[in-house]
C-alpha beads as a LAMMPS data file, in Angstrom:
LAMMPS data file: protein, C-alpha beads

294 atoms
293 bonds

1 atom types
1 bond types

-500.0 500.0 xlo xhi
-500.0 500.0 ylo yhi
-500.0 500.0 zlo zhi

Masses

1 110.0

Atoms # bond

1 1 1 0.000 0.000 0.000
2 1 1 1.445 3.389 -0.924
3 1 1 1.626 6.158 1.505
4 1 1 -1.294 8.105 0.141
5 1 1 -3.723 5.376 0.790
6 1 1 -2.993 4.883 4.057
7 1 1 -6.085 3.943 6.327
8 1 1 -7.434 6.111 9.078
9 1 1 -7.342 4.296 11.468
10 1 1 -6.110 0.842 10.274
11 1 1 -8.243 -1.130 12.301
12 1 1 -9.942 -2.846 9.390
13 1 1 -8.058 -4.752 6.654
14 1 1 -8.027 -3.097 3.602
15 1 1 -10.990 -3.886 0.425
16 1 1 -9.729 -1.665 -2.032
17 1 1 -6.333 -0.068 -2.867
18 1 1 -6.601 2.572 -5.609
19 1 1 -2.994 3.144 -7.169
20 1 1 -2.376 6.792 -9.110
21 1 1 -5.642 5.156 -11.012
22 1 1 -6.250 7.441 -14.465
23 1 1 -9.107 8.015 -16.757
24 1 1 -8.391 10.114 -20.387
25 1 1 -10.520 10.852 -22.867
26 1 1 -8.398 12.124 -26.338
27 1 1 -10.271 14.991 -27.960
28 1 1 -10.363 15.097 -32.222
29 1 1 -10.584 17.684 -34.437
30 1 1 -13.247 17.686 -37.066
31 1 1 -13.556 16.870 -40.771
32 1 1 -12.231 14.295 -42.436
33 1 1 -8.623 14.173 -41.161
34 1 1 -9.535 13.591 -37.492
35 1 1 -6.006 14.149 -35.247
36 1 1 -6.160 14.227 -31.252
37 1 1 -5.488 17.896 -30.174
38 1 1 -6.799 17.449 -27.044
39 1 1 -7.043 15.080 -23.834
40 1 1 -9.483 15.546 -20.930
41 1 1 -8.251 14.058 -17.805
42 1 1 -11.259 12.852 -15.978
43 1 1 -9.286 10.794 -13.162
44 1 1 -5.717 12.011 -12.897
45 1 1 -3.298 9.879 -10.899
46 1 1 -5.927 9.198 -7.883
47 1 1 -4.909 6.878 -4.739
48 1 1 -6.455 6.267 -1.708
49 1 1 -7.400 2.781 -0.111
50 1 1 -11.257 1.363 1.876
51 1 1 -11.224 -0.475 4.717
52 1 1 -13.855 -3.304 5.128
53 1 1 -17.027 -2.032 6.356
54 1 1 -16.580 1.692 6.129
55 1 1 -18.432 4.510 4.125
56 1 1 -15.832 6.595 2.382
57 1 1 -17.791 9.966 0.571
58 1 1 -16.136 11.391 -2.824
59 1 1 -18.045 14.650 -3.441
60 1 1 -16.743 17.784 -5.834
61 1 1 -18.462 19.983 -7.730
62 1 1 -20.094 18.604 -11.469
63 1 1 -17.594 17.455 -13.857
64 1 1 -15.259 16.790 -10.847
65 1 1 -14.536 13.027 -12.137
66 1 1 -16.632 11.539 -9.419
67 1 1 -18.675 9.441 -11.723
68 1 1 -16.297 8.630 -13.665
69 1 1 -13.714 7.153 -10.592
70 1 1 -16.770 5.283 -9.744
71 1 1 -16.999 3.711 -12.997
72 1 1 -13.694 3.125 -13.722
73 1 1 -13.483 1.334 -10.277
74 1 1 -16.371 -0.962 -11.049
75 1 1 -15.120 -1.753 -14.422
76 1 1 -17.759 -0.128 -16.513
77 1 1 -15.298 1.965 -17.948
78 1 1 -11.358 0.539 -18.638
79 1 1 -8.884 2.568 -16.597
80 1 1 -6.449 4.349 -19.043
81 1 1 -3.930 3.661 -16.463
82 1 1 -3.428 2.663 -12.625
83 1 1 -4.213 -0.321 -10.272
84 1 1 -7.447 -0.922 -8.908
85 1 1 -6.155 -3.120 -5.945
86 1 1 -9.514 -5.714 -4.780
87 1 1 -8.905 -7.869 -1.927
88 1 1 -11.973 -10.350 -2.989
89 1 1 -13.546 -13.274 -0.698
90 1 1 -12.496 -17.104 -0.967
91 1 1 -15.638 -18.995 -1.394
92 1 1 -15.153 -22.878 -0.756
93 1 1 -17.877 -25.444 -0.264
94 1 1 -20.640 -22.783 0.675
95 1 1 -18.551 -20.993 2.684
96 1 1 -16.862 -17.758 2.769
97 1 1 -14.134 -15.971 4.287
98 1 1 -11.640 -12.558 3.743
99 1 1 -9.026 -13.712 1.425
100 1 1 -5.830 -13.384 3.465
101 1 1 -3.103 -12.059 1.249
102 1 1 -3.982 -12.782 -2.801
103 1 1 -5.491 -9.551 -4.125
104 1 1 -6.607 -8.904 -7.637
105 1 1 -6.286 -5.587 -9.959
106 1 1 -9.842 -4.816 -11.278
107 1 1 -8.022 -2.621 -13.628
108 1 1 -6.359 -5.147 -15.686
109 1 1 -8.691 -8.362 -15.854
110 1 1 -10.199 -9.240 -18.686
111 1 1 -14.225 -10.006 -19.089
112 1 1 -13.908 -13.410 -18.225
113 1 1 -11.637 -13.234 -15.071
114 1 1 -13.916 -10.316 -13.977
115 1 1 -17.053 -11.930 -13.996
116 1 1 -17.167 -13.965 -11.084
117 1 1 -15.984 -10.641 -9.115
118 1 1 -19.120 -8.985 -10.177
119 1 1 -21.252 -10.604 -7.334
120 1 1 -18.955 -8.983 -4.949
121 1 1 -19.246 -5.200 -6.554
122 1 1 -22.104 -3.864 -7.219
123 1 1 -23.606 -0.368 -8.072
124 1 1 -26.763 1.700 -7.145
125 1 1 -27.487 4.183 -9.740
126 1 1 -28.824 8.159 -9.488
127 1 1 -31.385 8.093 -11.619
128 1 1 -33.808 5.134 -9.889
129 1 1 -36.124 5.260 -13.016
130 1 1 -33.734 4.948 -16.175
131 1 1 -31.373 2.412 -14.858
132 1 1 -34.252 -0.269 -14.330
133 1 1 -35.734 -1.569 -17.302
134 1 1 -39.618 -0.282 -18.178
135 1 1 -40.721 -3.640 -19.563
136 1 1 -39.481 -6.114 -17.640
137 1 1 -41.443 -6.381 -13.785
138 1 1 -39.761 -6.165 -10.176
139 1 1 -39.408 -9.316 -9.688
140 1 1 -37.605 -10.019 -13.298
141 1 1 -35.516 -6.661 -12.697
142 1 1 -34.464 -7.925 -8.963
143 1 1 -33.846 -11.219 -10.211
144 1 1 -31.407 -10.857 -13.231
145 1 1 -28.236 -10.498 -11.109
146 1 1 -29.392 -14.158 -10.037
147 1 1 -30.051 -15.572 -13.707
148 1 1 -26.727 -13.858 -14.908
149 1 1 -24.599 -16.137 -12.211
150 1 1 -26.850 -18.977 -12.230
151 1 1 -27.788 -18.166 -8.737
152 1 1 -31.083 -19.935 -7.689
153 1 1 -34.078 -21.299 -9.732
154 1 1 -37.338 -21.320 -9.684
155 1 1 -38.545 -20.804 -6.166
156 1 1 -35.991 -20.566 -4.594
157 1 1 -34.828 -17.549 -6.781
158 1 1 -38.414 -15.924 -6.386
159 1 1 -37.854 -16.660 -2.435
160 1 1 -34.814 -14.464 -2.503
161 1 1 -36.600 -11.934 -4.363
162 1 1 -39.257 -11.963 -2.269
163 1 1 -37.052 -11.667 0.881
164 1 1 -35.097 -8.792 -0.275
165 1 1 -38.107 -7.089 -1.379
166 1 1 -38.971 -7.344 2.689
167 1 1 -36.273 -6.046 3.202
168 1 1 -35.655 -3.040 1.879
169 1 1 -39.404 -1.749 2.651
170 1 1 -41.397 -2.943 -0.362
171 1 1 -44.374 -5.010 -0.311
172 1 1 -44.043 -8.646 -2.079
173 1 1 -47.312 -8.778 -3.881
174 1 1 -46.020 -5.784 -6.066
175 1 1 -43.171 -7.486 -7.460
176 1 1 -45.461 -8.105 -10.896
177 1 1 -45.858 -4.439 -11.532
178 1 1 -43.750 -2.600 -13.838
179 1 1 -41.302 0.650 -12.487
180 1 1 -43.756 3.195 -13.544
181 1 1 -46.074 2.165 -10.915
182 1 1 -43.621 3.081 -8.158
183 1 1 -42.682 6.409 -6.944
184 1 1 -39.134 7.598 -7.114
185 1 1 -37.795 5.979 -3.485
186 1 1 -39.772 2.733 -4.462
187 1 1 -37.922 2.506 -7.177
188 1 1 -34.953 3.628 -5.615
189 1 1 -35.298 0.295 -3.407
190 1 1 -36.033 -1.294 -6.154
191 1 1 -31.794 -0.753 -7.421
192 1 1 -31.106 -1.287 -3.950
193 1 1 -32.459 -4.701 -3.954
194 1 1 -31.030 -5.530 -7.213
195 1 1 -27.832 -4.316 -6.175
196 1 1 -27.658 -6.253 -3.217
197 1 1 -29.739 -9.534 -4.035
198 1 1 -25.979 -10.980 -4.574
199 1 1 -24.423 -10.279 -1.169
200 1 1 -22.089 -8.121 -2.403
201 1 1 -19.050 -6.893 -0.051
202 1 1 -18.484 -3.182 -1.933
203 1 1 -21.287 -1.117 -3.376
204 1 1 -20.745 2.111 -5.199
205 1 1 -23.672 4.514 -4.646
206 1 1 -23.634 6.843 -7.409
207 1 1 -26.033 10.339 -6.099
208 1 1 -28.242 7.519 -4.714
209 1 1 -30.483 9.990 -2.994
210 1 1 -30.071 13.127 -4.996
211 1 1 -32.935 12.653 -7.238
212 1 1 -34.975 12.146 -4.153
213 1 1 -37.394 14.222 -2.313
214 1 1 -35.708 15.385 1.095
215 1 1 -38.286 13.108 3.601
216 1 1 -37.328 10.302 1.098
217 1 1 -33.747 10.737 0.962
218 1 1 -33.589 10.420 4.902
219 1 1 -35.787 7.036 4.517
220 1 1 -33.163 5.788 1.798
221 1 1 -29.844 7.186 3.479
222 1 1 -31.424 5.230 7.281
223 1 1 -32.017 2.071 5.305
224 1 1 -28.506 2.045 3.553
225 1 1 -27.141 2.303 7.237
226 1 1 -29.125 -0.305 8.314
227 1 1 -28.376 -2.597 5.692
228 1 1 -24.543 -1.906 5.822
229 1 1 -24.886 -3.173 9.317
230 1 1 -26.551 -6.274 8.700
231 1 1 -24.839 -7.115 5.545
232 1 1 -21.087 -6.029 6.809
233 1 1 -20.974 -3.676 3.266
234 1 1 -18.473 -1.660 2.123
235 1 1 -19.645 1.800 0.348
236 1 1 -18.084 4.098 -1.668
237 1 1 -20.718 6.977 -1.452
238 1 1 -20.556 9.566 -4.520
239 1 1 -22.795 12.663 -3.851
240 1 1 -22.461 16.754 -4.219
241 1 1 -24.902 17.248 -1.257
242 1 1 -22.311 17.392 1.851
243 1 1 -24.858 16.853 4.653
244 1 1 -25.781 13.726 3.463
245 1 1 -22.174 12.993 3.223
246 1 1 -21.280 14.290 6.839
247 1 1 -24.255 11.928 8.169
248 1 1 -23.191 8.502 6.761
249 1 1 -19.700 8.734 5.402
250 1 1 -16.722 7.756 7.688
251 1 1 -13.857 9.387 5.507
252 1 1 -14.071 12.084 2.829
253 1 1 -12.326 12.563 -0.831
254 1 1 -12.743 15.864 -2.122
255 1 1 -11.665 15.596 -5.901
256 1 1 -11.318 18.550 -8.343
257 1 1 -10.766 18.514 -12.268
258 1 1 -10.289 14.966 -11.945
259 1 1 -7.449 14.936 -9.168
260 1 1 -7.837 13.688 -5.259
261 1 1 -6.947 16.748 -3.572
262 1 1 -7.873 16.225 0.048
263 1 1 -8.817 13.182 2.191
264 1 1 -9.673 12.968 5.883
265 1 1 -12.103 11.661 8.387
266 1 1 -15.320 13.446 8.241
267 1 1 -15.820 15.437 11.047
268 1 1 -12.005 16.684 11.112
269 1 1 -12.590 17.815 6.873
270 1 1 -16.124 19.354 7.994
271 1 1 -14.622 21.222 10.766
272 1 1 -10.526 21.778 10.069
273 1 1 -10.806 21.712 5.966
274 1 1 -6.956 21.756 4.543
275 1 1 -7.424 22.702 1.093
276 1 1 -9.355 26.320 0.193
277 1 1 -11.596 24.374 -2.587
278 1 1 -13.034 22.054 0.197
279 1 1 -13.321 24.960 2.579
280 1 1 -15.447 26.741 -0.695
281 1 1 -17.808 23.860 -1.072
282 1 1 -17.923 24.040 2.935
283 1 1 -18.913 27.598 2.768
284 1 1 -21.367 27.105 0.167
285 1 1 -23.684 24.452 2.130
286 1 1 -27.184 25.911 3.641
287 1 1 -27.407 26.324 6.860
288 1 1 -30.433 25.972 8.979
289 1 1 -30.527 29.426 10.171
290 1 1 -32.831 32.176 8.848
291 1 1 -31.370 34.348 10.743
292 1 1 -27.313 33.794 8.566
293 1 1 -29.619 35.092 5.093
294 1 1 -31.066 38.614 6.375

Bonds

1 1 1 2
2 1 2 3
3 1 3 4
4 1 4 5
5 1 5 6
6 1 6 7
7 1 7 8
8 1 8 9
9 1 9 10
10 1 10 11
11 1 11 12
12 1 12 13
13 1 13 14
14 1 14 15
15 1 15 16
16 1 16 17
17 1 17 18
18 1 18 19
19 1 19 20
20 1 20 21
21 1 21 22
22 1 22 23
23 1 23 24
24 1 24 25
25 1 25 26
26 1 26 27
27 1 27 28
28 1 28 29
29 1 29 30
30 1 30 31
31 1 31 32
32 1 32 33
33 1 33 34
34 1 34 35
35 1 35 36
36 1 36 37
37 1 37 38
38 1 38 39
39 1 39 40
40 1 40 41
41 1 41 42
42 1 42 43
43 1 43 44
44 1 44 45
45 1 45 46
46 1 46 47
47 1 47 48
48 1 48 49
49 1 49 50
50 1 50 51
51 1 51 52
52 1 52 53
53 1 53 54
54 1 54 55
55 1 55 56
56 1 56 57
57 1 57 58
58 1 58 59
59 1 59 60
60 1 60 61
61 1 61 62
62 1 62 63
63 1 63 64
64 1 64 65
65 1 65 66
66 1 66 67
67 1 67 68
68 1 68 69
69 1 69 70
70 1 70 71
71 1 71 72
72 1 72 73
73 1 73 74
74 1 74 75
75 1 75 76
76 1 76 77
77 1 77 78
78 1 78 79
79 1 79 80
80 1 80 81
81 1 81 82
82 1 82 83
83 1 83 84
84 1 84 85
85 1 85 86
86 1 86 87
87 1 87 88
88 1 88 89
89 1 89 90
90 1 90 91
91 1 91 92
92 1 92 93
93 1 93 94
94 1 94 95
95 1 95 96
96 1 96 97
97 1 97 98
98 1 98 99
99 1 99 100
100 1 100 101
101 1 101 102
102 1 102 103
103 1 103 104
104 1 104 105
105 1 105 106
106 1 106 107
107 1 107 108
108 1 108 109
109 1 109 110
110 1 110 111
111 1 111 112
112 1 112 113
113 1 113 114
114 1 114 115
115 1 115 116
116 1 116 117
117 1 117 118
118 1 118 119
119 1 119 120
120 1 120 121
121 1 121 122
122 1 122 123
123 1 123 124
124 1 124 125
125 1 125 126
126 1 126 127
127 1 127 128
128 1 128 129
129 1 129 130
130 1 130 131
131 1 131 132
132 1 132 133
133 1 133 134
134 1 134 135
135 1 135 136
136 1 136 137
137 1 137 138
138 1 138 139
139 1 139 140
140 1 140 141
141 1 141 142
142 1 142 143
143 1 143 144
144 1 144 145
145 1 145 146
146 1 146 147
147 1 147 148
148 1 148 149
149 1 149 150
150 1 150 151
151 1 151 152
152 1 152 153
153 1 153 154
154 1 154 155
155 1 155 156
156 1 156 157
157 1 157 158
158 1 158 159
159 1 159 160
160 1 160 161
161 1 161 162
162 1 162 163
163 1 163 164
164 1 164 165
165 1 165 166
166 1 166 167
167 1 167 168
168 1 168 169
169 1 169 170
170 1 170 171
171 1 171 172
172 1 172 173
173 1 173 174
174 1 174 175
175 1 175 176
176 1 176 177
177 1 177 178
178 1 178 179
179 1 179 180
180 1 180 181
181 1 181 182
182 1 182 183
183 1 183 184
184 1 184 185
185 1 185 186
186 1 186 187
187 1 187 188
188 1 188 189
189 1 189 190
190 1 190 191
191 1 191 192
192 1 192 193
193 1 193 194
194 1 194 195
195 1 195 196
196 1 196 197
197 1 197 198
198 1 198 199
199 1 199 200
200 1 200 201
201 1 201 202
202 1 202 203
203 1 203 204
204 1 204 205
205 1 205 206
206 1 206 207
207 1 207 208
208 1 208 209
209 1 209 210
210 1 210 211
211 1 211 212
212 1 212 213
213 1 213 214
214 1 214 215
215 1 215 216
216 1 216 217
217 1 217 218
218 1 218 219
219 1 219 220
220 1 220 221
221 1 221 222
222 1 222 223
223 1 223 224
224 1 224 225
225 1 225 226
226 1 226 227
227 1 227 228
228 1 228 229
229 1 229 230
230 1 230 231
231 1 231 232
232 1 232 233
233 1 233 234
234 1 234 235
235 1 235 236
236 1 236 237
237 1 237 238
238 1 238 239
239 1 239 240
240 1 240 241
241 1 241 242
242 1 242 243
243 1 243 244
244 1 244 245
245 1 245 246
246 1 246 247
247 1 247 248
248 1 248 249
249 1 249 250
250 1 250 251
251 1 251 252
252 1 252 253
253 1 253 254
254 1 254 255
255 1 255 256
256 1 256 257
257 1 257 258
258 1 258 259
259 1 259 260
260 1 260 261
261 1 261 262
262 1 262 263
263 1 263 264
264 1 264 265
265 1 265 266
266 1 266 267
267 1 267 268
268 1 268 269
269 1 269 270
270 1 270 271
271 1 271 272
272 1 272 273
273 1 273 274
274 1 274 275
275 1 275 276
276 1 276 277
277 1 277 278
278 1 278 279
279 1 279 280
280 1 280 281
281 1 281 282
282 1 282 283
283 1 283 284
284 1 284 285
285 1 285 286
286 1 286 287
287 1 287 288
288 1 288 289
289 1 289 290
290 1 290 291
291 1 291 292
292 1 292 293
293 1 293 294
């Protein structure tokens, strides 16, 4: 582990290891002779390391590279350079356990080799209505992380469903309607379900709550806690609103133009900031106080 990813604390073993990771985009010219005159460098030599069982917050303003680190971490997008250090589970006879030492980089697997990592890393997306598909039903949506790993069949899968539909605060008997027939938390749980119908160990919560009404994103952000607890999860928790952040995040990474520029435990980078960009997204939070906007 490098010295910029050192743990807070160090009391956990370490999930994820992010080494001087990169994401570029070239920019062409137009016409017909298309050169690169351009690159845009939406990750730029980021490192920083998650301990098991923590929430670690990555906020910055839009077009900070947030998304994209998230991405890039998961796999959706291909690193341009980097190690994405994963420190996956051994699973032998039914049974699993922290892998001791052996540790994989998500950044240079192929499809194949990365596939059986998937049930361990998932993703809940910001927009709860267009990431789930309009024509298939709940219980198909909920289910296809199942069919893709040839998890469970026929009852038993629809069991599972059923049981994670308990669980994150949906009724059962509505697992044959469609997502348009849900309101934006419902469907909300709805990812969360899907995301988490695997067991997964890390989940990346892209602006989970930020399309959300306020009462709703309280209800969402309580039930992520919860299920954290029971679940022993690891999140990575990507969001621009800070006091969501300074409520369930354990660590902070404040990234601008694409570069990690400060990271500390929350309360110490909410109340001692280091760098003057975190201290101007600091100073641009609402506070609860008529009396600050006379």
């Amino acid at each position: 582990m490098t010295e910029a990813c050192q743990l807070a604390d160090g009391a956990q073993p370490v999930i994820l290891d992010v080494d001087r990771l990169c994401k570029h985009y070239p920019v062409f010219s137009r016409g017909l002779f298309r050169r690169q005159i351009d690159t845009v460098k939406a990750c730029d030599d980021i490192s920083f390391s998650v301990a098991r069982g923590e929430t670690l917050g990555i906020v910055g303003e839009s077009g900070s590279g947030k998304t994209t680190l998230g991405r890039a971490l998961l796999r959706a997008t291909r690193p341009s350079s980097g190690h994405v250090w994963y420190y996956p589970e051994q699973r032998d006879a039914g049974v699993t356990t922290p892998a001791a030492a052996e540790r994989v980089d998500l950044a240079q697997l192929d499809d194949a080799a990365l596939l059986p990592l998937r049930r361990e890393i998932q993703m809940i997306f910001q927009d709860p209505f267009a990431s789930l598909n309009p024509r298939w039903t709940v219980q198909q949506i909920i289910a296809e992380p199942l069919a893709i790993h040839g998890l469970a069949r026929g009852q038993e899968r629809e069991d599972r469903v059923v049981a994670m539909m308990k669980r994150v605060g949906l009724r059962p008997e509505y697992r044959t309607r469609y997502p348009h027939a849900f309101s934006g938390g419902q469907r909300q749980r709805i990812g969360i379900a899907r995301a988490l119908i695997l067991r997964p160990r890390l989940v990346v919560a892209d602006e989970a709550v930020s399309a959300l009404d306020v009462s709703v994103q309280a209800q969402v952000i309580n039930l992520l806690a919860d299920l954290q607890a029971e679940f022993g999860l690891t999140y990575l928790f990507i969001a621009h609103d800070l006091s969501v952040v300074r409520h369930i995040c354990d660590r902070v990474a404040v990234l601008r133009h694409g570069k990690l520029i400060e990271l500390a435990e929350t309360e110490r980078l909410f109340e001692a900031p280091e760098h003057e960009y975190t201290r101007g997204l600091l100073d641009a939070v609402l506070q609860p106080d008529p009396s600050l906007y006379r």
